[in-house]
Each structure stands twice: as C-alpha cells, then as structure tokens.
C-alpha positions in Angstrom: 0.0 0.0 0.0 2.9 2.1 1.3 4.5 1.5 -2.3 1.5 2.7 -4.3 1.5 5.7 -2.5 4.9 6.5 -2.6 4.2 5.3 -6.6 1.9 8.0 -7.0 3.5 11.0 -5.1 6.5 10.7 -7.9 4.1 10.7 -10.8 2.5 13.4 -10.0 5.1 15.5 -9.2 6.5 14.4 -12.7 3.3 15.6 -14.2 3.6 18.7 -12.5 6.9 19.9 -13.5 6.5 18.6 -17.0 3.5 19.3 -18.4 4.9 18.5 -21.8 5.6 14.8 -20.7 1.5 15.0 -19.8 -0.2 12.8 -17.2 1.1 9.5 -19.4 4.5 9.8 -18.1 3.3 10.1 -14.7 0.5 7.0 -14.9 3.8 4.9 -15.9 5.7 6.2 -13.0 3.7 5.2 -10.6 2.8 2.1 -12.1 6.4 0.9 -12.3 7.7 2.6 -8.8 5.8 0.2 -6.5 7.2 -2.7 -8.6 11.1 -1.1 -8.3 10.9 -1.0 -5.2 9.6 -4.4 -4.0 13.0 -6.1 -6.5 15.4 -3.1 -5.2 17.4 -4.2 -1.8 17.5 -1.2 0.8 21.2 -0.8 0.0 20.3 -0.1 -3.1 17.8 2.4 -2.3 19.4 4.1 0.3 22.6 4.0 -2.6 20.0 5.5 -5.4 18.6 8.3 -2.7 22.1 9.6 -1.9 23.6 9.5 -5.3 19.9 11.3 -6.3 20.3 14.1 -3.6 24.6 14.6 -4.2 23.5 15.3 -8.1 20.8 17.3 -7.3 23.3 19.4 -5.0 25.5 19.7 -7.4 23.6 20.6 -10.6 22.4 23.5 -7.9 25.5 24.5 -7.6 26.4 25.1 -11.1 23.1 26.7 -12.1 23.9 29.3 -9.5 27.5 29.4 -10.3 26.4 30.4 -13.9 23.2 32.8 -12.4 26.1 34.6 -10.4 28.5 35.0 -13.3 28.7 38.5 -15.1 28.3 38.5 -18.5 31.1 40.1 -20.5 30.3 43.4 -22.3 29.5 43.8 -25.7 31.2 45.6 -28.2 29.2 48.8 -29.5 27.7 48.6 -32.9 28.9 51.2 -35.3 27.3 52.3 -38.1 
C-alpha cells in the first residue's frame, strides 16, 4: 500500500513539472515505482537516494555558479 502511495506522489510530481511529458508519463511512474521498489534491496535504495540528492546538490551549484556569473560586455555597434 505504502508502495503505491509513494508510486503515486513521484508521478504526479512528474506531471507537474513537465506538463509536456503530460499525465502518461506520470501514470507509468507510478505504475512501475511500486514494482522497483519491492526487486530493489535497501542498500540499493538508500545508494539511489544519496547518489539522487549529491547530483541534485550539485547541478544547484552550477546553475547558481552560472546565475552569479557576469556577462562580458558587448562591443558597440557602429554604423
């Protein structure tokens, strides 16, 4: 039960930050969640969830590395 739920928070929050993949994507995430994780072994989760949230830090980081960087100035146009 636990694993349907859990099934169904991750497709929707697929569906909700793409609306392009539309509410397909999302049915087959939660149909296929609740059957990863009864074959996946804890270690293996608990490996998945870490690796998840250290790339998630990281692709943080850069995005605002590359917000904070100042763009160079641009030569003036002359006519």
């Amino acid at each position: 039960m636990i694993r349907k739920l859990i099934g169904a928070a991750i497709g929707a929050s697929v569906a909700k930050k793409h609306p392009a993949a539309g509410g397909a994507t999302g049915v087959v995430l939660a149909t296929a969640v609740p059957f990863i994780i009864s074959r996946v072994s804890l270690p293996a989760m608990v490996a998945l969830g870490v690796g998840g949230y250290v790339a998630k830090r990281i692709m943080d980081k850069n995005t605002a590395e590359q917000a904070t960087k100042p763009t160079p100035p641009t030569a003036p146009v002359q006519q």
